[in-house]
PAFIRO-855965 format. One record per residue: residue number from 1; x, y, z negated of N, C-alpha, C in turn; residue in three letters. Coordinates in pm, whole numbers, plus 50000, padded with zeros to 5 digits. Each point is the difference from the previous one (the first is absolute). Last residue first. Example, Ala and Ser with C-alpha at 12.3 -4.5 7.8 and 13.67 -1.06 7.14 Angstrom:
<atom n="2" n_xx="51285" n_yy="49775" n_zz="49292" ca_xx="50082" ca_yy="50119" ca_zz="49994" c_xx="49923" c_yy="50109" c_zz="49927" res="ser"/>
<atom n="1" n_xx="50029" n_yy="49428" n_zz="50007" ca_xx="49911" ca_yy="50119" ca_zz="50000" c_xx="50090" c_yy="50120" c_zz="50000" res="ala"/>
This chain:
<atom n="140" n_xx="48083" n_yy="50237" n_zz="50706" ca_xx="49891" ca_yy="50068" ca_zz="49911" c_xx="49953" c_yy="50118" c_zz="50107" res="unk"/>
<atom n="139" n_xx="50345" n_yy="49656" n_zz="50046" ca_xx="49924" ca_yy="49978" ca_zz="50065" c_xx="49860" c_yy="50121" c_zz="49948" res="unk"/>
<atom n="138" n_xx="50516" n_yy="49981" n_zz="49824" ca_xx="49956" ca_yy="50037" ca_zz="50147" c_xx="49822" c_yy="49938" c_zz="50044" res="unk"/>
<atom n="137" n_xx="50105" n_yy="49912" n_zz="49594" ca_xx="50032" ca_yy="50123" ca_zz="49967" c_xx="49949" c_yy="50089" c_zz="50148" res="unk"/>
<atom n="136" n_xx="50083" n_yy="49534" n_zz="49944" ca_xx="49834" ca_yy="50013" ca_zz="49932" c_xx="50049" c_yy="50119" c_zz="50036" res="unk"/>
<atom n="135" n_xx="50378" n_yy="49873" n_zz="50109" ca_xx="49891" ca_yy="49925" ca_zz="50081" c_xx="49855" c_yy="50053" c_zz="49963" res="unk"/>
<atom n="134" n_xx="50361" n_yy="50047" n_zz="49662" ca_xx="50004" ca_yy="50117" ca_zz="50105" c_xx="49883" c_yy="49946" c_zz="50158" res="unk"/>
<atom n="133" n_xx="50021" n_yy="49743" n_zz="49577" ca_xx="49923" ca_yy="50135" ca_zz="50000" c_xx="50056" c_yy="50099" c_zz="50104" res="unk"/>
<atom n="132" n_xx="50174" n_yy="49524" n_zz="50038" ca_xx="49890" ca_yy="50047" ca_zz="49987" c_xx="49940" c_yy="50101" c_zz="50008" res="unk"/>
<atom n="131" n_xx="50436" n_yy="50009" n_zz="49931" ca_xx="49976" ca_yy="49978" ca_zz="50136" c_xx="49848" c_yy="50002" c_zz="50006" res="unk"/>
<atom n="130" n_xx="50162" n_yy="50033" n_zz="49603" ca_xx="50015" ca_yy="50084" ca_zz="50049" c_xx="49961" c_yy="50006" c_zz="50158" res="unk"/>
<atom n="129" n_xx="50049" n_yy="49581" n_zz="49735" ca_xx="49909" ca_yy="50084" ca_zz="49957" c_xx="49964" c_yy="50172" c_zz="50085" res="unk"/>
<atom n="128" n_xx="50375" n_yy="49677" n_zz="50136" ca_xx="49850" ca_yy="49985" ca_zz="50003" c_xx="49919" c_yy="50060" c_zz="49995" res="unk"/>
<atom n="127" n_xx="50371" n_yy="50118" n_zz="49745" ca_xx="49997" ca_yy="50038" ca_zz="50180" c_xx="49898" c_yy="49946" c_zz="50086" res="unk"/>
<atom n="126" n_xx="50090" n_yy="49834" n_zz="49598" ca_xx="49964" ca_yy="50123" ca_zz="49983" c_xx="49971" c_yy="50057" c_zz="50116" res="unk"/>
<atom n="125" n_xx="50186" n_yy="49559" n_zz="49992" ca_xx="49849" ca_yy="49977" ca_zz="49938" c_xx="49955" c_yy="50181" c_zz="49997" res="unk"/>
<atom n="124" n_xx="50400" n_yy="49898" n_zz="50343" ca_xx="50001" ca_yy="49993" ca_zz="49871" c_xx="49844" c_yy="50022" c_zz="49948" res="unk"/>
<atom n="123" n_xx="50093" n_yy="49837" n_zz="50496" ca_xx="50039" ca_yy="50127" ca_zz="49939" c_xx="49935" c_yy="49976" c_zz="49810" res="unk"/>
<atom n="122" n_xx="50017" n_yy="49812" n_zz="50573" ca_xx="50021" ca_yy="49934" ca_zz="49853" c_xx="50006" c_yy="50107" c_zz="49954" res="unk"/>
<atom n="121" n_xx="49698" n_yy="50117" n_zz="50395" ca_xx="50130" ca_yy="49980" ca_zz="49976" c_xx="50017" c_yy="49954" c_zz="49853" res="unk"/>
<atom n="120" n_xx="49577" n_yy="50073" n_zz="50274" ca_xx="50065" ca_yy="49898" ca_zz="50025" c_xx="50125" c_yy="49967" c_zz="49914" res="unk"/>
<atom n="119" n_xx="49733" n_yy="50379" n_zz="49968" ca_xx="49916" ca_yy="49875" ca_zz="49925" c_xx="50098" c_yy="49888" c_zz="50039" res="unk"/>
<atom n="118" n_xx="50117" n_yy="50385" n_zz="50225" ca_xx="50052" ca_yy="49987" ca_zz="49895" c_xx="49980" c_yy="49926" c_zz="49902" res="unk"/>
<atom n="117" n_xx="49828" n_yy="50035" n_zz="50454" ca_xx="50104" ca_yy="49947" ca_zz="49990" c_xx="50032" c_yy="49995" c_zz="49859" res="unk"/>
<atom n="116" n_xx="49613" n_yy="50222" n_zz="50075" ca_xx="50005" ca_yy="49887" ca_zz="50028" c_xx="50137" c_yy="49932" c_zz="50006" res="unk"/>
<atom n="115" n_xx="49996" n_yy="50452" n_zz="49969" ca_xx="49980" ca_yy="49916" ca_zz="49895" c_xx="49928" c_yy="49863" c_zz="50012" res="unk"/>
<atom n="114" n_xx="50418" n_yy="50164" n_zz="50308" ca_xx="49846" ca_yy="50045" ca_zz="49973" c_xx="49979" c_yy="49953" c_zz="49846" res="unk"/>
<atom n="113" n_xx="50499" n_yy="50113" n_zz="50077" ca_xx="49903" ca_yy="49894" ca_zz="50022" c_xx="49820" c_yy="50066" c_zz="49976" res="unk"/>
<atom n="112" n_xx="50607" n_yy="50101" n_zz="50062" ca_xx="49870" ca_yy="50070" ca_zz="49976" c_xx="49942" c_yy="49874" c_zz="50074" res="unk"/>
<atom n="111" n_xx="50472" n_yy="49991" n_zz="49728" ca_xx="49946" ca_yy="49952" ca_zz="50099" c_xx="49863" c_yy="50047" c_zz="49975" res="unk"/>
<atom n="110" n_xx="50560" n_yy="49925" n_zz="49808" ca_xx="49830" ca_yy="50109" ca_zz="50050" c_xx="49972" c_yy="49934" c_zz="50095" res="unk"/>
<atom n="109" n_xx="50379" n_yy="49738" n_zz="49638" ca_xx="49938" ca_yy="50076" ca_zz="50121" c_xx="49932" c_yy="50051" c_zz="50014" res="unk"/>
<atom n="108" n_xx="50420" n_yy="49846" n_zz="49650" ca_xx="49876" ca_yy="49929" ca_zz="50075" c_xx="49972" c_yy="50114" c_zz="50094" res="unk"/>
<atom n="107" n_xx="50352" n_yy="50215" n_zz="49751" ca_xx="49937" ca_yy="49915" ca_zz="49983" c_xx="49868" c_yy="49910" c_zz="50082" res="unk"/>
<atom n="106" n_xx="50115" n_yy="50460" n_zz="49882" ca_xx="50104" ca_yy="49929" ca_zz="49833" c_xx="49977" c_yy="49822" c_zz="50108" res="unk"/>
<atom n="105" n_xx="49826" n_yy="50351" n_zz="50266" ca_xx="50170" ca_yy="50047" ca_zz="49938" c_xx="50039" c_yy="49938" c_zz="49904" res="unk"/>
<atom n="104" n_xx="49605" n_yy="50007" n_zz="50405" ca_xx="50028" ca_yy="49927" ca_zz="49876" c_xx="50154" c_yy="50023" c_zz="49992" res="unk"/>
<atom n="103" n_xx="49665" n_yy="50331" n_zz="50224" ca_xx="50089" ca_yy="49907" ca_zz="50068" c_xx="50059" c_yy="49925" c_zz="49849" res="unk"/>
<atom n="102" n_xx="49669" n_yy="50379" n_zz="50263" ca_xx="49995" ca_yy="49968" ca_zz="49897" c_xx="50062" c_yy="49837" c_zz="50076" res="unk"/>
<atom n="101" n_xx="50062" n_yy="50526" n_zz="50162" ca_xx="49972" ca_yy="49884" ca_zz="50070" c_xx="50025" c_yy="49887" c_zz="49867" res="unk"/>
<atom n="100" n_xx="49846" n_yy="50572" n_zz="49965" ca_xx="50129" ca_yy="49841" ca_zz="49998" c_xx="49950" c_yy="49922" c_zz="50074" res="unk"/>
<atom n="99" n_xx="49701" n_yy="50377" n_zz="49709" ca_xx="50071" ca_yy="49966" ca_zz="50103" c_xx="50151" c_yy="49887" c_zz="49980" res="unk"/>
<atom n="98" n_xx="49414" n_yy="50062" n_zz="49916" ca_xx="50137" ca_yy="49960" ca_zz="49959" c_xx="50088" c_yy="50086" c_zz="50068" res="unk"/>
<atom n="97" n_xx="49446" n_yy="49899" n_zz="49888" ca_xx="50056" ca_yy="50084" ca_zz="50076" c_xx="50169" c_yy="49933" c_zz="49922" res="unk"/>
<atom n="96" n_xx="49575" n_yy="49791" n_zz="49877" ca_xx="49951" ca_yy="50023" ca_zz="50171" c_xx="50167" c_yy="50075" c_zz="50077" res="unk"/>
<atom n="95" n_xx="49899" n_yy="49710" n_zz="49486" ca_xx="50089" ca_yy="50134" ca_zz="50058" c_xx="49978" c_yy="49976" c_zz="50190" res="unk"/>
<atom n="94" n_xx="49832" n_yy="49793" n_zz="49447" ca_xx="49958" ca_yy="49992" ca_zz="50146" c_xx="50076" c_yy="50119" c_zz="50027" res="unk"/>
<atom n="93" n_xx="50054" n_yy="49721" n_zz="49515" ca_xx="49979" ca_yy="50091" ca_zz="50083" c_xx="49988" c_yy="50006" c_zz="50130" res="unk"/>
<atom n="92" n_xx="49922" n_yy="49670" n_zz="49556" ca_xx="50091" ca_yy="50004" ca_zz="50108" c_xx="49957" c_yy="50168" c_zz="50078" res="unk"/>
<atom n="91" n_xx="50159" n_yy="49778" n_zz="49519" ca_xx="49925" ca_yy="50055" ca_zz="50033" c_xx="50015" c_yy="49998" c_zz="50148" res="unk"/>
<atom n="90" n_xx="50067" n_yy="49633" n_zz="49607" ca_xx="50035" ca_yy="50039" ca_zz="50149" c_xx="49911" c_yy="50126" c_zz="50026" res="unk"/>
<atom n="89" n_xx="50190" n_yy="49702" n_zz="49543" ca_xx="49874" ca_yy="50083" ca_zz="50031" c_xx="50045" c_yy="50047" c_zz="50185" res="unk"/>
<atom n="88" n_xx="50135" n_yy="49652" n_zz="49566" ca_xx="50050" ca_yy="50048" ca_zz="50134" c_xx="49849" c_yy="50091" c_zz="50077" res="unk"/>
<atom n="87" n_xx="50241" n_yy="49720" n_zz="49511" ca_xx="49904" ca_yy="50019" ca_zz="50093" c_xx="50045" c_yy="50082" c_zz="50077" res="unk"/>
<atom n="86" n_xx="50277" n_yy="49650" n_zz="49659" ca_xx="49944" ca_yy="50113" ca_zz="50018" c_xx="49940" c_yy="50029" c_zz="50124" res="unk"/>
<atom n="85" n_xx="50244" n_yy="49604" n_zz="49917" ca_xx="49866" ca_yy="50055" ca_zz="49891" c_xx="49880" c_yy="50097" c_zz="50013" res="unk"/>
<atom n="84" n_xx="50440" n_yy="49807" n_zz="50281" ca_xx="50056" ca_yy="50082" ca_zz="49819" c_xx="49891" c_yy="49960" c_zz="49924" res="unk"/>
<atom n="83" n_xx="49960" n_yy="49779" n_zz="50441" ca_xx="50065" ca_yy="49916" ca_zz="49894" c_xx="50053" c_yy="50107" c_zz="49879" res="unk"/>
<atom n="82" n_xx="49621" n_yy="50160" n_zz="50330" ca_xx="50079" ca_yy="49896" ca_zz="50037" c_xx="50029" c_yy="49943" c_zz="49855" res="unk"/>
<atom n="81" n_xx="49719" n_yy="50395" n_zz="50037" ca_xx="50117" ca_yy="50047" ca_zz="50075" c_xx="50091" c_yy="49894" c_zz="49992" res="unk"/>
<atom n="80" n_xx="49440" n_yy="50023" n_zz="49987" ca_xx="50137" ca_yy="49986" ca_zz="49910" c_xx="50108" c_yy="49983" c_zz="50113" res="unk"/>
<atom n="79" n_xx="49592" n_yy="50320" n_zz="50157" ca_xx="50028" ca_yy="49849" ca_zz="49886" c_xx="50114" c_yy="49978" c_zz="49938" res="unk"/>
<atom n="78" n_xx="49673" n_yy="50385" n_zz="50370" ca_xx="50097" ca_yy="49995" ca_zz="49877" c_xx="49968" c_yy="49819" c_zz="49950" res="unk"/>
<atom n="77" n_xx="49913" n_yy="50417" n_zz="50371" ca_xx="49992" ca_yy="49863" ca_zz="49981" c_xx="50067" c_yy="50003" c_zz="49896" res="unk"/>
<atom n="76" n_xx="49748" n_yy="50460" n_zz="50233" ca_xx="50098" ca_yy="49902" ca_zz="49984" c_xx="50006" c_yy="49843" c_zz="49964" res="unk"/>
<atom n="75" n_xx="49823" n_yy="50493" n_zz="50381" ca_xx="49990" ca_yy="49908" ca_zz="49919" c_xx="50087" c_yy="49923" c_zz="49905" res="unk"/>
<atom n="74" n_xx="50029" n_yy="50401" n_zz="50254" ca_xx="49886" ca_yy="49940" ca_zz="50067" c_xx="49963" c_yy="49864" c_zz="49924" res="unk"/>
<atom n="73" n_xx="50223" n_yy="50532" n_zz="50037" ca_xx="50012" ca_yy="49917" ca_zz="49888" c_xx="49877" c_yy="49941" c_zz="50106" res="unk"/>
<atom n="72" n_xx="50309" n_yy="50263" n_zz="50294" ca_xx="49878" ca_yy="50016" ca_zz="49913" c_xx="49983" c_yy="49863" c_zz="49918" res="unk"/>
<atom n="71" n_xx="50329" n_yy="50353" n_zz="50279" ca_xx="50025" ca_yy="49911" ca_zz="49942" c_xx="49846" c_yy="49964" c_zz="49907" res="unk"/>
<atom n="70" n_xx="50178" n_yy="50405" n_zz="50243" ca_xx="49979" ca_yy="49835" ca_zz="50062" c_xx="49990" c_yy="49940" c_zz="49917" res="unk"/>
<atom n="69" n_xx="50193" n_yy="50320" n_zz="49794" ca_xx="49884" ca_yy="50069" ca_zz="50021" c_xx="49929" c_yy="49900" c_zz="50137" res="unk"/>
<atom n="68" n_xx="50437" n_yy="49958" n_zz="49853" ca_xx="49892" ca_yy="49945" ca_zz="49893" c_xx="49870" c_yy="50070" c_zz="50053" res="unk"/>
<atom n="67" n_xx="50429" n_yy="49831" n_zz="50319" ca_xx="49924" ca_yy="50125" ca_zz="49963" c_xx="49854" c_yy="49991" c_zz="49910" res="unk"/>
<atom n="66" n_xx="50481" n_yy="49659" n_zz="50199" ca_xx="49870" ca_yy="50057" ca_zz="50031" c_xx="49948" c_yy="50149" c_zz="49905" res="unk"/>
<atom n="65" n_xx="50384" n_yy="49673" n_zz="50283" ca_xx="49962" ca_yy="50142" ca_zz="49906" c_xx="49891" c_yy="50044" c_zz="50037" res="unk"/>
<atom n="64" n_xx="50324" n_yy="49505" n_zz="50075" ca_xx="49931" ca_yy="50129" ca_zz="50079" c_xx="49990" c_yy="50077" c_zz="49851" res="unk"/>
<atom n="63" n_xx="50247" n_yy="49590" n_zz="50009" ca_xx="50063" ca_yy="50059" ca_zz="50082" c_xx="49879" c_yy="50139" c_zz="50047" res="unk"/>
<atom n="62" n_xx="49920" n_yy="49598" n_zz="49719" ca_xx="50003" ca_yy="49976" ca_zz="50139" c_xx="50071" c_yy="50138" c_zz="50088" res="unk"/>
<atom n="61" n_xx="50112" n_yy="49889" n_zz="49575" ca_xx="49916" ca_yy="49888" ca_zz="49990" c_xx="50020" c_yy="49968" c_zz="50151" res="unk"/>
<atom n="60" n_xx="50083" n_yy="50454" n_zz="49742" ca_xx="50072" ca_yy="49867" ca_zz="49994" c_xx="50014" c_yy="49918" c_zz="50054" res="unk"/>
<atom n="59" n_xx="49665" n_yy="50319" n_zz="50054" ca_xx="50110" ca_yy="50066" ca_zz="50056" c_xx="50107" c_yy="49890" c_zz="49960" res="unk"/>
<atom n="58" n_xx="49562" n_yy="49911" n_zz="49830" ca_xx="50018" ca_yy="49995" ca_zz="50163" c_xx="50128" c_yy="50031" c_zz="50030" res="unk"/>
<atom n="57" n_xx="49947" n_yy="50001" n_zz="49535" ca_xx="49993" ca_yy="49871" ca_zz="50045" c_xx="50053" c_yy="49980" c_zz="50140" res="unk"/>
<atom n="56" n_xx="49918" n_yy="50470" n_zz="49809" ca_xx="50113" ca_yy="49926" ca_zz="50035" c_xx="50013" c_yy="49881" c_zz="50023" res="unk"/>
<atom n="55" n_xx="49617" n_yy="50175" n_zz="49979" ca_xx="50066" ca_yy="50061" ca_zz="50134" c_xx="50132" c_yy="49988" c_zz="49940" res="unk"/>
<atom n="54" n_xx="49677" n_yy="49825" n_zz="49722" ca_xx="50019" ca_yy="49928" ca_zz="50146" c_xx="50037" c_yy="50081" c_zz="50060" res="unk"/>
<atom n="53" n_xx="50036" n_yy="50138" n_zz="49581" ca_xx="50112" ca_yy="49865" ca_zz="49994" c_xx="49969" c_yy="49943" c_zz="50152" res="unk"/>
<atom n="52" n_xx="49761" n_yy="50378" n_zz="49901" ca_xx="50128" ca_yy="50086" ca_zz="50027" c_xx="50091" c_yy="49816" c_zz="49978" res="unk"/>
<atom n="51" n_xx="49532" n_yy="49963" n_zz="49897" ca_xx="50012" ca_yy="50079" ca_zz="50171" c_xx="50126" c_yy="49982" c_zz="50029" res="unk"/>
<atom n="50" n_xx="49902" n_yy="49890" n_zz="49547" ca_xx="50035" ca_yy="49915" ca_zz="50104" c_xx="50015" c_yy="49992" c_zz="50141" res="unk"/>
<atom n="49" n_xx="50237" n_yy="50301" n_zz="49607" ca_xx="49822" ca_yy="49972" ca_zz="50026" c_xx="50018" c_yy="49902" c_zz="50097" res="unk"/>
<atom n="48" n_xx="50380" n_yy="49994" n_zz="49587" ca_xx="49983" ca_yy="50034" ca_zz="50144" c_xx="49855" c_yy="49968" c_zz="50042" res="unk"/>
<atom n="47" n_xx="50201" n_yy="49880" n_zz="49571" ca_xx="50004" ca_yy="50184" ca_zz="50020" c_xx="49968" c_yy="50019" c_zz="50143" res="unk"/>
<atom n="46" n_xx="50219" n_yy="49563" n_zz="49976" ca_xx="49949" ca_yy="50065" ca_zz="49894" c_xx="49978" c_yy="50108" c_zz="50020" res="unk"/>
<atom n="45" n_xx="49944" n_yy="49716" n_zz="50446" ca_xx="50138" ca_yy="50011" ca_zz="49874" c_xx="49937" c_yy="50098" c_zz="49875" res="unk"/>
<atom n="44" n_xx="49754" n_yy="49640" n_zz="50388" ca_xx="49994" ca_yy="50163" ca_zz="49913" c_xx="50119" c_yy="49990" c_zz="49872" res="unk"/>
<atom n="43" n_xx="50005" n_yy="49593" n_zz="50433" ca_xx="49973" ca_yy="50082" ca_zz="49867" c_xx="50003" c_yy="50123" c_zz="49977" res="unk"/>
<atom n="42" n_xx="49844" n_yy="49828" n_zz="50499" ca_xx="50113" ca_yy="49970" ca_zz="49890" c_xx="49978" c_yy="50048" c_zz="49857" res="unk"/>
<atom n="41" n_xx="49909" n_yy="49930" n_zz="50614" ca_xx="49945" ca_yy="50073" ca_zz="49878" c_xx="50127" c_yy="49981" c_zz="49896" res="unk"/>
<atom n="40" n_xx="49693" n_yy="49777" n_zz="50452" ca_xx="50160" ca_yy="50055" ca_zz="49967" c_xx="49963" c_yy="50062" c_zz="49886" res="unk"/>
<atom n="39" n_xx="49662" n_yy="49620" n_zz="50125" ca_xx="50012" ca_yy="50143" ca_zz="49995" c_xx="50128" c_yy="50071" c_zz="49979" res="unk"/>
<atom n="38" n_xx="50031" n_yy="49428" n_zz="50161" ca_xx="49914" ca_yy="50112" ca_zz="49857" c_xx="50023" c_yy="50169" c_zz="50101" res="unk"/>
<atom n="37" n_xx="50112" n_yy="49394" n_zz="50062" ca_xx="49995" ca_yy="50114" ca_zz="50084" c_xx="49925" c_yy="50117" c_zz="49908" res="unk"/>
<atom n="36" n_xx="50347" n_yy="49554" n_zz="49948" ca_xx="49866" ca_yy="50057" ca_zz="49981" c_xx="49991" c_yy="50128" c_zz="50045" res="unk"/>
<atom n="35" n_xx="50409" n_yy="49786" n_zz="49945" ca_xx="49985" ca_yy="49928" ca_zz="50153" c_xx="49829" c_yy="50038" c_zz="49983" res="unk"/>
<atom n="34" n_xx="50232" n_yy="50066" n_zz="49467" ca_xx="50033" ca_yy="49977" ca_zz="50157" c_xx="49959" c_yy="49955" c_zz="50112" res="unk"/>
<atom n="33" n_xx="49856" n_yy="50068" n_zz="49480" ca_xx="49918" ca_yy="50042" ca_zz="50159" c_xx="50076" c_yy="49949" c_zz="50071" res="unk"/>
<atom n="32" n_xx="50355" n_yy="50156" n_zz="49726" ca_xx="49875" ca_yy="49918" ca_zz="49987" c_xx="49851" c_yy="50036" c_zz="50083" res="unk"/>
<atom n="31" n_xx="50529" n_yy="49904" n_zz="50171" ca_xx="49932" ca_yy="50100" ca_zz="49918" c_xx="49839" c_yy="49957" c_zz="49920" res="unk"/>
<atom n="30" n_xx="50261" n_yy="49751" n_zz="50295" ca_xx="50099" ca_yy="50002" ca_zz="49912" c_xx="49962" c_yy="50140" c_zz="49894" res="unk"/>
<atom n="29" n_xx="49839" n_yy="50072" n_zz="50533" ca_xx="50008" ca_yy="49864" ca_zz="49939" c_xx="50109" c_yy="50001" c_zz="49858" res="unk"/>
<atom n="28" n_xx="49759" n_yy="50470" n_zz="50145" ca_xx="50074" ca_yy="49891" ca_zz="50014" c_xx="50059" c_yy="49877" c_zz="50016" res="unk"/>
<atom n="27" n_xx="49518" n_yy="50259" n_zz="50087" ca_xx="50050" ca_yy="50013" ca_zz="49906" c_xx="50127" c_yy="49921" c_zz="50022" res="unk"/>
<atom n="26" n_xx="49691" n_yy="50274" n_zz="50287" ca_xx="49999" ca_yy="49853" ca_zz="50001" c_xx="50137" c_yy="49995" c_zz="49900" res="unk"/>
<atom n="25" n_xx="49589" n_yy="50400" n_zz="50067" ca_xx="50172" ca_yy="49983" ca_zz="50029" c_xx="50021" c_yy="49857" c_zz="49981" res="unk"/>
<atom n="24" n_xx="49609" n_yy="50340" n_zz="50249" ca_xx="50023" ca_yy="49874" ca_zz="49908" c_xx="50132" c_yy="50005" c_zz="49999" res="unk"/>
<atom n="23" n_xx="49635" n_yy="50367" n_zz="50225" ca_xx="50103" ca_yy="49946" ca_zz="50016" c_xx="50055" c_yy="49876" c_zz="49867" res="unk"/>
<atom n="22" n_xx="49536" n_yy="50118" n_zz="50309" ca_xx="50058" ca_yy="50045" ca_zz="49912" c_xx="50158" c_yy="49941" c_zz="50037" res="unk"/>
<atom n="21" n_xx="49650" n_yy="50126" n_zz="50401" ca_xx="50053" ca_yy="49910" ca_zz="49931" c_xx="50090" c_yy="50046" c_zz="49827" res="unk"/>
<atom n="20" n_xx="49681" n_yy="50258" n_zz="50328" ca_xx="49954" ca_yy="49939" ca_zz="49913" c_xx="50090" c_yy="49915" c_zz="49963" res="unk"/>
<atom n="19" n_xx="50144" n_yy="50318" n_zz="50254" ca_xx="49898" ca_yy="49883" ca_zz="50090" c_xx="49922" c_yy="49898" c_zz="49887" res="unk"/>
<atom n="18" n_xx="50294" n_yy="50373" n_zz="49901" ca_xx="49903" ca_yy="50081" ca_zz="50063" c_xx="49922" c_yy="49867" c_zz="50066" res="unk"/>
<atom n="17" n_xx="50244" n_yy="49936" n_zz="49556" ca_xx="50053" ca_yy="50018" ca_zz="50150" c_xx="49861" c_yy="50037" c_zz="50061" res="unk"/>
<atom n="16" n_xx="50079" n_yy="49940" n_zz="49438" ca_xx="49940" ca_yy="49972" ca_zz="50134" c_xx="50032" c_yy="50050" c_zz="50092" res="unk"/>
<atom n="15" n_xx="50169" n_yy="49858" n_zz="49516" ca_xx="50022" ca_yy="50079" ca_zz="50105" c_xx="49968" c_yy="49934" c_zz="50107" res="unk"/>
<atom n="14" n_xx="49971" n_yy="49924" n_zz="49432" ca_xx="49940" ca_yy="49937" ca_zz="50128" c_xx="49994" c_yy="50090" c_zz="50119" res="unk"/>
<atom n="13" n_xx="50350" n_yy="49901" n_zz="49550" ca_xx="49871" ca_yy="50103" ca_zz="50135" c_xx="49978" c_yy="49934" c_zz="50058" res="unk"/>
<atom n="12" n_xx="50110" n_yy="49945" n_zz="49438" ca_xx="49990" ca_yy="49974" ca_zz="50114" c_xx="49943" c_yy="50053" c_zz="50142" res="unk"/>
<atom n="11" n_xx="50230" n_yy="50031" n_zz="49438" ca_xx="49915" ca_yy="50016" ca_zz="50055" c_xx="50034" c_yy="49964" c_zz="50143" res="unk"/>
<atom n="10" n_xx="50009" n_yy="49848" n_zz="49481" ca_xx="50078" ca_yy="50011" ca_zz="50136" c_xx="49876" c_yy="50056" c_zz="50023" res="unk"/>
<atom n="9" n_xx="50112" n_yy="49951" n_zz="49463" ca_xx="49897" ca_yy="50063" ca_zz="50116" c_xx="50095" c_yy="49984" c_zz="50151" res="unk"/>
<atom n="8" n_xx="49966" n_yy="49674" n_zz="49507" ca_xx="50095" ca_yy="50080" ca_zz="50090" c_xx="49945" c_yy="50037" c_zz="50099" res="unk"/>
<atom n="7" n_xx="49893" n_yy="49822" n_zz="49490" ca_xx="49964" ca_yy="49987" ca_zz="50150" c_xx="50120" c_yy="50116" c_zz="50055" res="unk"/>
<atom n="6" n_xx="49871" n_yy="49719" n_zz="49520" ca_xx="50079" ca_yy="50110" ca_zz="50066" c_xx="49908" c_yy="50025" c_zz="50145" res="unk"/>
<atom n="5" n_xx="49805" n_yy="49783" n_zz="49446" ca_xx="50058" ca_yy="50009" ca_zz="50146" c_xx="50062" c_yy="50078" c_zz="50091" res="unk"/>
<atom n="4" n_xx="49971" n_yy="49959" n_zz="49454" ca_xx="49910" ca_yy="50065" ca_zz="50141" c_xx="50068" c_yy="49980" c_zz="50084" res="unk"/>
<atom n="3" n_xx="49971" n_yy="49691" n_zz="49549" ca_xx="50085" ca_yy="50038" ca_zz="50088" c_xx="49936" c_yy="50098" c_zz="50137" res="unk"/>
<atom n="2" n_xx="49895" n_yy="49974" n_zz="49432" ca_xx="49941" ca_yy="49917" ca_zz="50109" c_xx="50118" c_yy="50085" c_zz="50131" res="unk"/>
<atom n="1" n_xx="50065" n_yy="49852" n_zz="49469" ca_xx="49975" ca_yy="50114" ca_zz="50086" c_xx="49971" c_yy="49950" c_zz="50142" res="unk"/>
């Protein structure tokens, strides 16, 4: 019998500040990724849409609240999800509007970067990816 592969849906924001800088979370050290810089975000728990897993991601994560109706599907990434096997799909979302002051609660750090800066930062092979198409995305 042939084995079907898994995958696991995260999703990710890409939250823009009125000066164009996005925001990035810099991942724990001792975590994986650690001291890498990525889209805040997180796993889709079962049964859960992925809008409604990033406005709790955010409200966890970084401490704000956002509002699905902001919230616009902008691209994803997907590969293998490391040492289980199994795959990894990233959806990422764009959010212009929030409220809170967005502040790392599990962990490592925030920090808003142009997107020129963000080409700069270490950040996990997906997050790359993502970074990319948000660069292509903004220039259209």
């Amino acid at each position: 019998m042939e084995r079907i592969p898994t995958w696991l849906p995260v999703v990710a924001l890409a939250l823009e500040r009125g000066d164009g800088c996005w925001l990035m979370h810099r991942r724990p050290e001792g975590k994986q990724h650690g001291g890498l810089w990525e889209f805040p975000g997180g796993k889709v728990e079962d049964e859960e849409f992925p809008a409604l897993a990033l406005i709790r991601e955010a409200r966890e994560e970084l401490g704000i609240e956002l509002e699905a109706a902001h919230l616009q599907p902008l691209a994803f990434a997907d590969g293998t999800g490391g040492h289980s096997g199994s795959g990894i799909v990233i959806l990422l979302y764009k959010s212009t509007s929030w409220s809170g002051d967005p502040q790392s609660l599990e962990g490592g750090e925030v920090g808003w970067f142009t997107l020129a800066q963000l080409d700069l930062l270490p950040k996990p092979p997906l997050d790359n990816e993502l970074a990319r198409m948000l660069r292509l995305i903004c220039q259209q």
